[in-house]
Structure formats: structure tokens, C-alpha cells
N, C-alpha and C positions, 0 to 999 in steps of 0.2 A: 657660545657653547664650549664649555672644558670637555678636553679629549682626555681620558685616565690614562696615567703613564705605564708601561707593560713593561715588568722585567724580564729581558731575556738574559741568558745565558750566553757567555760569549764562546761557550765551545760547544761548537754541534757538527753533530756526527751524522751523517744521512746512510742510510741504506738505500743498495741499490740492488734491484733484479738485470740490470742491462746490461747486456752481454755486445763483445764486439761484432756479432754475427745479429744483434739488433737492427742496426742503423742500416743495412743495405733493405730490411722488412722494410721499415719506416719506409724509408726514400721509394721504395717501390709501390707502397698502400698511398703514396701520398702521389704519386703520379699515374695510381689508376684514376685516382678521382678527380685530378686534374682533368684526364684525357674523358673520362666522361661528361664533367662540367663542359667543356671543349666540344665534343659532339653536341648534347645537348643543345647546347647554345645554337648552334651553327646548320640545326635541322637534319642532322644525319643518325635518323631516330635507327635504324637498322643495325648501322656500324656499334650503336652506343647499347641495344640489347643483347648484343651477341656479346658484347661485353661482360653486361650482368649476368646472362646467363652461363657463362666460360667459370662465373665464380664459386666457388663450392658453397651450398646453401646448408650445410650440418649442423654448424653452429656459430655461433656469436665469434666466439674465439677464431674461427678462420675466415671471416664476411671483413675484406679489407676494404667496401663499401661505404660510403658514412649515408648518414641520412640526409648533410644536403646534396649530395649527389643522386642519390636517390628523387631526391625534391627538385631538383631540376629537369632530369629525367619528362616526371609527369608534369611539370610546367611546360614541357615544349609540345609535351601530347596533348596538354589541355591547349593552348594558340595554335597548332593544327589538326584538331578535333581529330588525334590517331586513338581509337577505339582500342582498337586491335595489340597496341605496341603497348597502349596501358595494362590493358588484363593480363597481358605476359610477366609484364611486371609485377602485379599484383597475385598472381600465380607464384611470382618465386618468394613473394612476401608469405604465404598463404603454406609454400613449401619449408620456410625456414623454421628451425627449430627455437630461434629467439622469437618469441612473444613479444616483446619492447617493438621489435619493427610495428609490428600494427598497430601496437598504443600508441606507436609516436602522434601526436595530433597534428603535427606539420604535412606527413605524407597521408592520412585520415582525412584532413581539408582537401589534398589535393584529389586524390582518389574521389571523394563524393564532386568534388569539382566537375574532372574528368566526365563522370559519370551522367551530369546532368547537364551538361553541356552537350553530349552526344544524345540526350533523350532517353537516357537509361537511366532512368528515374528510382525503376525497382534495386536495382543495384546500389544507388547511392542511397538508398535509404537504408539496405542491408550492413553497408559500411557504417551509417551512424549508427544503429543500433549495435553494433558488435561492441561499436566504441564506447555503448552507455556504461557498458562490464566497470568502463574506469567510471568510479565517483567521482574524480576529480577530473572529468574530460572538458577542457577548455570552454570557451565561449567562441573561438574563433569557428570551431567543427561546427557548434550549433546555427551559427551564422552563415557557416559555407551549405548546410542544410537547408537554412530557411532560404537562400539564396537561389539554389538550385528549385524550390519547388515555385519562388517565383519568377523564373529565367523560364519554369515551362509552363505556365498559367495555371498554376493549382494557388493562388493567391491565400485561398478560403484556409489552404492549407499550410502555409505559411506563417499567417495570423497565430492558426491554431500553435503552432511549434515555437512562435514569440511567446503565447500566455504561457506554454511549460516552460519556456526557462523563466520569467520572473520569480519561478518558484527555486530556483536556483543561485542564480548571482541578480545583481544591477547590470540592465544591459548598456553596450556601447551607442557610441553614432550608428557603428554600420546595422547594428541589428534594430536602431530607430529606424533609419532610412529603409527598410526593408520591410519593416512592419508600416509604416507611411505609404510606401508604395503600394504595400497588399489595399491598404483605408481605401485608399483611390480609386484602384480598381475593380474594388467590390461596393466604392459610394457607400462605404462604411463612416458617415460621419461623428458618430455618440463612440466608439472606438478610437476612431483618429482622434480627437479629443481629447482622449484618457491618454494616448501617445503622448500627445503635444503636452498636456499635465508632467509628464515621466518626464522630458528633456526637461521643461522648466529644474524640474526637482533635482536633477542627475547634479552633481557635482562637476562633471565633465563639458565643456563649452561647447554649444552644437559647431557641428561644422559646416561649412556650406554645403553639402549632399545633403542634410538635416534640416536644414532653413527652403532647399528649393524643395525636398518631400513635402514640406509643412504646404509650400505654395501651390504645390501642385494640387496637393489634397483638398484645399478648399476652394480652389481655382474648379477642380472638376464636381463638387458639391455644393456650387454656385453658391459659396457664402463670403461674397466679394469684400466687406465689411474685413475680413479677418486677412484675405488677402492681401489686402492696403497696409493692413496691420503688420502681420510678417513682413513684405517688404520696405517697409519705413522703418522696419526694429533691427534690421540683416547691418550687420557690421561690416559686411562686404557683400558685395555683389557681382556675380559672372553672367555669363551671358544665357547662361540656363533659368537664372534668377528671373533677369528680365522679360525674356520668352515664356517663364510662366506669368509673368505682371499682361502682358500684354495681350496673351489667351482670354486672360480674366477677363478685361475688358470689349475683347470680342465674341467670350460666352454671353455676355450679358447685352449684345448688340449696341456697344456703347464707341460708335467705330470712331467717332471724332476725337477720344480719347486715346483710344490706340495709338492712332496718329500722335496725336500730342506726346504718348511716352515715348513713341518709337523716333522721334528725334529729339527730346530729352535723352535718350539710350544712343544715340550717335554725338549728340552734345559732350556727353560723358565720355567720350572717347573709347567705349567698350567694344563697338565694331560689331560683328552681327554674325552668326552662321544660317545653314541652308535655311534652319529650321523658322530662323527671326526671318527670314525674305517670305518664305511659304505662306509664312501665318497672315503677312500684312501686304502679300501681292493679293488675296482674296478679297481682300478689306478693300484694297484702289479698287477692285474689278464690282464690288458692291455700290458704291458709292459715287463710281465711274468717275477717281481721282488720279485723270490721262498725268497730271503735271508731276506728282508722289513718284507714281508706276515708274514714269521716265527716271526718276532722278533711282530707285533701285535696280533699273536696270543699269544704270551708269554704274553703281557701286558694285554690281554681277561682273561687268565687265570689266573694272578697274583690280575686281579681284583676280590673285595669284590661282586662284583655286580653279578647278574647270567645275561648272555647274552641272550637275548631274539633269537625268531626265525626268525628276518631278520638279525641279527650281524652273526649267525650260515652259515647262507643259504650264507650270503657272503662272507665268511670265506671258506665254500666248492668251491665255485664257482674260489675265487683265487687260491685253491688249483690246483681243474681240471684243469684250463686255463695256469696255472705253469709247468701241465703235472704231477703233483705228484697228481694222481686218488686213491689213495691206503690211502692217509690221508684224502681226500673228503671223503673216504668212512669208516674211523673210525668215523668223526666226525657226518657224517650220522646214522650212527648205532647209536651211542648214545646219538642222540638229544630223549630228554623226549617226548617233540611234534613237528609234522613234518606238514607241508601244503603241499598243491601242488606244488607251487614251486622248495620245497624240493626236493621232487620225480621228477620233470623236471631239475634242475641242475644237479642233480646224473647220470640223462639221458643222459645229453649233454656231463657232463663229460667225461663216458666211450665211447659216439660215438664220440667226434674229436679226443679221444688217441688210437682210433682203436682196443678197447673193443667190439664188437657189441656182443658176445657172454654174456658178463656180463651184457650188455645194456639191451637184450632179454630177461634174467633172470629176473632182477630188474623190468620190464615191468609185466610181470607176480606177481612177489611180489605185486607190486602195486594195481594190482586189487583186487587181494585175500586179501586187508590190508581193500576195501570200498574204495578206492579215485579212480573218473569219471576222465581218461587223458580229454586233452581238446587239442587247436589247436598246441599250443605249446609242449607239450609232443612227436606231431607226426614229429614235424618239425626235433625233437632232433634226432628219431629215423630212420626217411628220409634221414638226410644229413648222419647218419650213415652208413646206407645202399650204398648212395651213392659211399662213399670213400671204403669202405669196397668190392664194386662188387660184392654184395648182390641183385642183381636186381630182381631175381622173388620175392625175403621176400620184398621186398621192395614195388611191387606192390601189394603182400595180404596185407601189412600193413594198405596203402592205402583204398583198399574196405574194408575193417574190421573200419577203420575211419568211412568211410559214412555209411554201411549198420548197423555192430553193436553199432556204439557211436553215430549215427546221427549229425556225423561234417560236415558243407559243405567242400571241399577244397577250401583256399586262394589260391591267389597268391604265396604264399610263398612253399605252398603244390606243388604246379603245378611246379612250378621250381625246388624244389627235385624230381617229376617225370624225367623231362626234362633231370635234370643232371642224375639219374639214368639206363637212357634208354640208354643217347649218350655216355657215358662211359663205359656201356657194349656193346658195336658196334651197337647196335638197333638204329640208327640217324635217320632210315626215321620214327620209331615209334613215337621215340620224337621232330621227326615235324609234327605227323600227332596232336599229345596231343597240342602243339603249336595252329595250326590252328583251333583245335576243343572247346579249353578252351573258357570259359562264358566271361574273360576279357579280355584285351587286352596285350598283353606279354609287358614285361618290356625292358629294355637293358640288366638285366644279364640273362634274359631267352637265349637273343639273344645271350650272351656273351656264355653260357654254351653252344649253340648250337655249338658257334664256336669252342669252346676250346676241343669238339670233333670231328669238322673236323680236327683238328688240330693231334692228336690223331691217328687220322686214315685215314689220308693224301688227304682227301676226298677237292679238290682246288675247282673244280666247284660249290659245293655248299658253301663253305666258302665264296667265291669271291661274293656271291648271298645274302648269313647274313649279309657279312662285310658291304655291300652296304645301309644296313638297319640300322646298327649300325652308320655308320659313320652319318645317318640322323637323329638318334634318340639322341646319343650323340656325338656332334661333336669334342668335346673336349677332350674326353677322351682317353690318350697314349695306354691304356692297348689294347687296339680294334684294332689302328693301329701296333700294336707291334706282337700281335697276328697273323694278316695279314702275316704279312713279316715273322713273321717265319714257316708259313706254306709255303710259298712260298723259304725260302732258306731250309728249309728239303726238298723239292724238285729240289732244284737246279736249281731255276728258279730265276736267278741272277738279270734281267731286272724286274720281277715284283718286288723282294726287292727293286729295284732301285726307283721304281715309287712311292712305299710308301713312304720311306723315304722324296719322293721331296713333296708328298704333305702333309707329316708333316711340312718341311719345310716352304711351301707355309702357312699354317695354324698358323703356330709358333705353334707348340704341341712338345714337346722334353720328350722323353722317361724319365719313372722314374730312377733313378739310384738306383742299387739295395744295400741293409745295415743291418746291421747284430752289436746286440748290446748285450753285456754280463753283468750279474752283479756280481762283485767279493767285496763282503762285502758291505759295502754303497753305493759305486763307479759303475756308468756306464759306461761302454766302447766301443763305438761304432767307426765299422769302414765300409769304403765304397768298394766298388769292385775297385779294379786295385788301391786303395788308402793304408792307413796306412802305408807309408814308413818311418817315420823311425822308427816304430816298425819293419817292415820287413829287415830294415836294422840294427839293433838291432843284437851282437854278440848270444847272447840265441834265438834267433829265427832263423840265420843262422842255428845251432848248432840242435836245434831239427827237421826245416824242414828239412834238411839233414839227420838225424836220424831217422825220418818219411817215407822218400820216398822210402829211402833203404830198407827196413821193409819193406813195401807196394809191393816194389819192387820184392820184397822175399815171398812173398802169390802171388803172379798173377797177381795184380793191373797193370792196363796199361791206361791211360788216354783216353777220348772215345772224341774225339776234335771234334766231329759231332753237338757237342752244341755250338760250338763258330759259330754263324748265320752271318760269315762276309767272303767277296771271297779274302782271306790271305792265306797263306804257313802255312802248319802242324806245325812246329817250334815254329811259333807266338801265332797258336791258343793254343798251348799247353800254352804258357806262360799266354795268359789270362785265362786258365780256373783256372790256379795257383792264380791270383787274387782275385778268387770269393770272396765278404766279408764273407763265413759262413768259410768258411777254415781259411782265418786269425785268424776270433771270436775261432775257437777251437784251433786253438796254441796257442790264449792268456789264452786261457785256462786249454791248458794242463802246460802253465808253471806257473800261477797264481794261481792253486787252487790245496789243498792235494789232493793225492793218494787214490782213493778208492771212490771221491767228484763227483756227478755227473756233466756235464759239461753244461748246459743251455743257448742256445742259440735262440734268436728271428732273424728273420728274416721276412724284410717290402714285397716282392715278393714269387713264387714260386718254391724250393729250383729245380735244373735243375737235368737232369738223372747223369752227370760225379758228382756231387759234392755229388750226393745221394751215387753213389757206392762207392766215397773217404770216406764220411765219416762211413761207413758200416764197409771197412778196417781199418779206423784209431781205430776205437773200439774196431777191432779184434786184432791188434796187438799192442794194449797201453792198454786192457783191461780196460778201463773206458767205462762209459757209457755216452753217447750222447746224448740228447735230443733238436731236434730242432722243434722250434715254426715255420710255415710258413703260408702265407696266407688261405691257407685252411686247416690243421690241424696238429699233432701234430707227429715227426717219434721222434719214441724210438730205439734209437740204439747201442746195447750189443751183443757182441764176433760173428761178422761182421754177425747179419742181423738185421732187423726195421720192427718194430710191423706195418708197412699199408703192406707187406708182397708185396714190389714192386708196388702196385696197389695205382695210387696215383694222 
């Protein structure tokens, strides 16, 4: 590019207005605004108004003020949310006779800043409006706007102030990522959309605040397809990136994936904050993966950082839900500060591992510490009771709720009654709690009723629930499963039959039952009557055979009265040999050292033959057992299990 060459003149004369009585001005206006940048900075918001207000506010010509001193000012007021030190300010702005102070859009950002920061919503919005007067009032003001309405949850409102400015300029990243965030929060997807169109189109390259809005937004609009998409297209990626990739996949209950990124995401060397531990300590405590758990709590503790009390609280919680109660509760004792939650994990933990004695204990701590339980504390120590056959502690628990804590009972409350009652043979009580409760019962109210006729062989009134269930949800296996096998513990072959055909008729096909281990990184999941050719496997021959003789050798005799199907003893025996939690522990006993507890999850309710097998396998492999099952957690060492058969 040719630069055109300019003639100057080589003789130039300048005029001057400046006088020697100038330069002491100068040096003086240039060392007020020092001294207030100075305060400012250094949080001496006091010293640094009495400043501004010492100045004469008459006119332009005598404000030896500039505006970024002024702009620092309300920077320091907006990082220690001073209300009060701002409007003074804005009071002298309000008092001066220059007009320019308040069009400057530099101190207009900050001011609505200020404003919405502190909750003073109306105010900042009084500020941008004053500021509309200029036609040419920046995009940064409008962005400090859409900002503040989404800092206080007026998201809808936010949106709304993005479509007026398109009518204005081309927006930036920041006002993308603000209009993103409003998409999210209102599950505005055909919106978010037209956004993600707008960056494509912008001239300007998104930045990563722009790429993690995109991820967020369809991360929480469960349109996982497009979250894969963004983050495989992100030219970079931070740790907020990833934390939204790995949501996605835990929105979508897809936890084995999770897993997978999240050490792809340590592979990478990107490292992790509170928020990536949070998200994927839930996930070990779902899945009851103790070997994951451990290896983040190593990384909690290897970090510089002191982990706050929600990373603690779900650090316990994975421990509980892992079945290892005994580390929830080192980690409990030595958190510095504890909330409620705290004391309600700790709760839950020891009542699903069939603690209730420790549970009771800790309940009392609790009070004596000053923390008021609340609904959920009782829930923890209800469903305790439940499984435990606790049932009269279990109804003072309850009036001790309403009368001494003034809790009403939920739903949630009433159906640990329900199950309480009908599990210690009380069924007509906990029909009379049924008909007499303020709401209207749920399907598992109805489920728990059945699953105590079941229990206690009681067919007429099951036949009577079932009929109520099948209309309340019609879909669900577990109800007509339940049906049929009260009906083949009685040996009433023709009403199995009928079930089954109107599952048929319905297309409802039973869950199949599974059963998954973790041995080091590795999942290994296997199904009932499946895993052949692990079971065909010379080491698995070799140990069930080694197993059953043993077993064989203490008393163990198979109880075939669980196999719910009208077959030859021979047969049933062979299926009950299938079960998948049996498999899960020979892969266990041959995959993991001596001495290693064996941890198993299980997606159903583990059956009476598979409970007594694995009671002996304990006893005579001396390991210890621990199985995870839909409602809670058996510990099982040198042949018996901490629900003490009650279960």
C-alpha cells in the first residue's frame, strides 16, 4: 500500500494559551486523580468520596476529576457491592452542570453495573434509559443492561433487550453469551438456535464464553447430538467446556460415558474444579464406583485448594452410597463446618447400610450440636426404620416430627409409614394410613402395599392394589411382576398365566435383572442366565466348582422356590445358578486381591436363594461381600449380612 506524501511547511508557528501559572493547575488535577485512583484501588471508598465531593461540581471548566477516576471509583463500589458510596457519586454526577459526565458510556456501564449488582434493578434500568437520549449509546451500556437483568433472574427480560439491539448494531461475544445464557434458562431452544445462527454469521470468532453458552444451552435442552457437535468444533477448550460435555452425558443418564470423558479431561491435562468433582462424585455414588470415588478423593486432597462444604458433603454421600459408611464418617467428623445436609447424608448413609443404631445416635448428636432436622432428615431415618423392622421407633419418629418439630408429613413421610407398617405384617394399618392421608397416594404407596401382600401371601387384597396399579401406571413391569409372583408363591399357576398374557397383550416385558462390578477403571456387567463365555471360561469352571463343594460342606442347599416358573427342580436349580449377582461375585472373587472387598450393584431386588448363596460364599471364601440392590445396601462377612435377613 502507497502512503501519499504531505507537504509540510517547514516553518510553524503554534499558538499558545499557557500560561506559567498553568503547570502548578496541571500537576495538581493530575495528582487529585492519582490520589483517587490510589484510594479507589486500595478500598478506602470513604477517604476517596469526600474527595469527590470537596470538588466543585459547577462546571466542566473547574471538575479537575477525569472520568477514569471517576470509573474506578464505581469499580471499587461495584467489587464491594457499596450501594450507598455509589449514589453519592451519581448524585454529584446528577449535580454537575456538564451533561457529558452522564453520557460518558464508561461511568453509564458502570453505574447500571453497580446497580444491578446490588438488586436495584429499577435504578439500573432508569440509568439506561436516560442513556437512550444518545443515538449513538455504545453496545457495551446495552450489554452491561442485558447483564444486570440476567445477574437477577429476569432472563425473559434479557432476551427481550438482545432482540432490541439487533435492531441497532451486530452484537458482540459478550451480548451472544448473555443472550445464550438467558436460551438456557428459559429452555428457550428455536431462540437459542437463531443465536447460534448469529455467531456462525458474525464476522467476529466466538470466544470460549460463546462455545461454553452454546454447550450449556443444549446440554440443558437435552439435545446431546449438537453438544458433541460444539465440543469437537471448540478450538479450545477450558475446564468449563468440559464440565458442560460431561453434564450432557449425565443428563442423559449415560454415566459410563461420563466416566470415559472425565479421564479423557485428566488425560488432557486440563485438571478439574469443585464443580467437575460434584458433577462426577454423584455419578461414582450412582453406580457405586468405590475404586473412581477413591481415586477423586486422592485428587481433593492432593489439591492446593481447601474443598468447600458441598465438594465434602459429596464426597460423603459417594462414600455412603459405595457402602463404605465408615469413610463418610471420618470425613464427617473432620469437616471444620457442617450444614444440614451434612448431618442428613450421614443419616441416610447409615440407614440404607443397616446402621439404624448409629443413625439414632447421630440424630441425637445433632440436636445437641443446635441444627433443627427438617423433612428430609426424617425421610432418611423412616426409610431406616423401614428396612431395619423398626416399626414402633419408627412411628414415634414420626409424631415426634409433627408434634415436637412442627413438620407436616409429605408424601414421602406417609409412604415410609406405609412401608413400615406393611412390612411388619401391620397391612390393614397401613391401609387404614393410605385411606386416611390428606393426599392422594402415589403408585409406590400402592407398590409398597403390594410388595407386602407379597410378603405375607395376602392374594385377595393384592389382586384388589394390583387393579389400582395397573390403572394408575399402566406401564410399569415392576407391578405386573409383582402380581405373578405372588400368585406363583402360591401356586396358583393359571393366574401367572393371565398376567403374563396381559403383559403380552400390553407389550410390557419384564426387566431383566444385572448386576455390574468395577475392577480398577473397568465396568463389568453381566446379565442373569447371560455372561457365557465368562461362565464358560476354564477359571470360572474351576472356582464354581470349588465354590459349590464348599458351600456344599457348611449346609448350603439351593431354595428353588424362587424360580416363579411351573418347570422340574433340576431346571430351576440351573436358573437360580444364573442369577447375575452370582456371576458379578466369581468375577470377583477371581479379579480382585485377597482380603479386597467384593462390590457389587445390582439394577432389581437381590431374591431369598441368592441372599443365602451369597452369605455362604462369604463364609467360606472369607471375603467380604457388599451388594448394592434397589432398596439398600447387604454387608456380607463370615456367612451373615448386616439387614439381619429382614429385607
Amino acid at each position: 500500500m502507497m502512503i501519499p506524501a504531505i507537504s509540510v511547511s517547514t516553518t510553524i508557528t503554534v499558538s499558545t494559551n499557557i500560561t506559567p501559572t498553568s503547570f502548578p493547575k496541571l500537576r495538581k488535577q493530575k495528582s487529585l486523580n492519582s490520589t483517587l485512583k490510589a484510594l479507589s484501588k486500595s478500598g478506602k471508598l470513604d477517604e476517596a468520596l469526600r474527595l469527590i465531593e470537596s470538588q466543585p461540581s459547577k462546571s466542566a471548566a473547574t471538575t479537575e476529576l477525569d472520568f477514569d477516576s471517576y470509573a474506578a471509583f464505581l469499580h471499587a463500589c461495584i467489587s464491594t457491592k457499596s450501594l450507598e458510596h455509589g449514589q453519592r457519586l451519581h448524585l454529584q454526577l446528577l449535580l454537575s452542570r456538564d451533561r457529558n459526565l452522564l453520557c460518558n458510556p464508561t461511568l453509564n456501564s458502570k453505574l447500571i453495573t453497580l446497580y444491578s449488582v446490588c438488586g436495584r434493578l429499577d435504578d439500573a434500568r432508569l440509568v439506561f434509559e436516560n442513556g437512550l437520549e444518545n443515538e449513538t449509546l455504545p453496545e457495551s451500556v446495552w450489554v452491561a443492561m442485558e447483564i444486570g437483568y440476567s445477574r437477577n433472574g429476569h432472563s425473559r427480560e434479557a432476551l427481550l433487550l438482545y432482540c432490541d439491539m439487533l435492531c441497532r448494531f451486530v452484537p458482540s461475544n459478550f451480548a451472544f453469551s448473555i443472550a445464550l445464557k438467558s436460551c438456557s434458562e428459559l429452555y428457550e431452544l428455536r431462540v437459542g438456535k437463531a443465536v447460534h445462527a448469529q455467531v456462525i454469521k458474525s464476522n467476529e470468532e466466538p470466544d470460549q464464553v460463546v462455545y461454553n453458552s452454546l454447550l450449556r444451552l443444549y446440554a440443558e435442552c437435552g439435545r446431546f447430538e449438537e453438544v458433541l457437535q460444539v465440543f469437537e468444533g471448540m478450538p479450545r477448550r477450558n475446564i468449563i467446556s468440559w464440565n458442560s460435555f460431561i453434564a450432557g452425558f449425565v443428563g442423559r443418564d449415560q454415566l459410563f460415558e461420563a466416566f470415559d470423558t472425565f479421564r479423557r479431561m485428566q488425560g488432557e491435562g486440563v485438571g478439574f474444579s469443585w464443580i467437575t468433582l460434584t458433577t462426577m462424585l454423584p455419578v461414582c455414588a450412582r453406580v457405586t464406583a468405590s475404586y473412581s470415588g477413591k481415586e477423586i478423593h486422592g485428587q481433593i486432597v492432593k489439591s492446593a485448594r481447601i474443598p468447600d462444604v458441598l465438594v465434602l458433603n459429596s464426597l460423603m454421600d459417594m462414600y455412603a452410597k459405595c457402602g463404605s459408611v465408615d469413610y463418610s464418617r471420618r470425613i464427617f467428623d473432620r469437616m471444620q463446618s457442617k450444614d444440614l445436609t451434612s448431618w442428613n447424608i450421614m443419616l441416610m448413609g447409615y440407614a440404607i447400610n443397616g446402621r439404624m443404631t448409629e443413625a439414632m445416635e447421630l440424630f441425637d448428636e445433632m440436636l445437641d450440636s443446635g441444627f433443627s432436622p427438617d423433612g428430609i432428615t426424617f425421610i432418611a431415618l423412616l426409610s431406616g426404620c423401614s428396612h431395619a423392622g423398626l416399626t414402633n421407633e419408627g412411628q414415634t419418629l414420626l409424631d415426634r416430627m409433627v408434634t415436637e418439630f412442627g413438620i407436616s408429613p409429605s408424601l414421602e413421610h406417609y409412604a415410609c409409614l406405609v412401608d413400615i407398617l406393611g412390612r411388619g405384617g401391620r397391612i390393614k394399618e397401613a391401609l387404614e394410613v393410605v385411606k386416611n392421608m390428606p393426599m392422594k397416594p402415589t403408585g409406590s404407596i400402592w407398590g409398597s402395599l403390594l410388595n407386602s401382600c407379597r410378603l405375607y401371601g395376602n392374594i385377595s387384597l393384592a389382586e384388589a392394589i394390583a387393579k389400582r396399579l395397573f390403572e394408575l401406571e399402566p406401564n410399569n413391569p415392576g407391578n405386573y411382576v409383582m402380581l405373578s409372583n405372588i400368585y406363583a408363591n402360591a401356586g396358583l399357576w393359571e393366574g401367572v398365566k393371565m398376567v403374563r398374557k396381559m403383559m403380552g397383550k400390553r407389550g410390557i416385558k419384564k426387566e431383566a435383572g444385572c448386576s455390574w462390578i468395577q475392577v480398577k477403571n473397568r465396568f463389568h456387567t453381566f446379565v442373569s442366565g447371560g455372561g457365557f463365555e465368562f461362565r464358560s471360561s476354564n477359571e470360572y469352571k474351576k472356582l464354581w466348582n470349588e465354590l459349590t463343594e464348599a458351600m456344599k460342606a457348611v449346609g448350603y442347599v439351593p431354595d428353588t422356590g424362587v424360580v416363579l416358573h411351573d418347570i422340574n427342580e433340576e431346571m430351576k436349580a440351573r436358573w437360580v445358578c444364573g442369577h447375575s449377582e452370582r456371576i458379578a461375585t466369581v468375577f470377583g472373587l477371581i479379579h480382585t486381591g485377597s482380603g479386597t472387598p467384593i462390590r457389587i450393584t445390582k439394577n432389581l431386588c437381590v431374591c431369598v436363594d441368592c441372599h443365602s448363596w451369597m452369605k455362604t460364599a462369604s463364609r467360606v471364601t472369607g471375603r467380604v461381600i457388599v451388594l448394592r440392590d434397589t432398596n439398600r445396601f447387604h454387608h456380607f462377612e463370615n456367612g451373615s449380612c448386616s439387614c439381619k435377613d429382614y429385607w
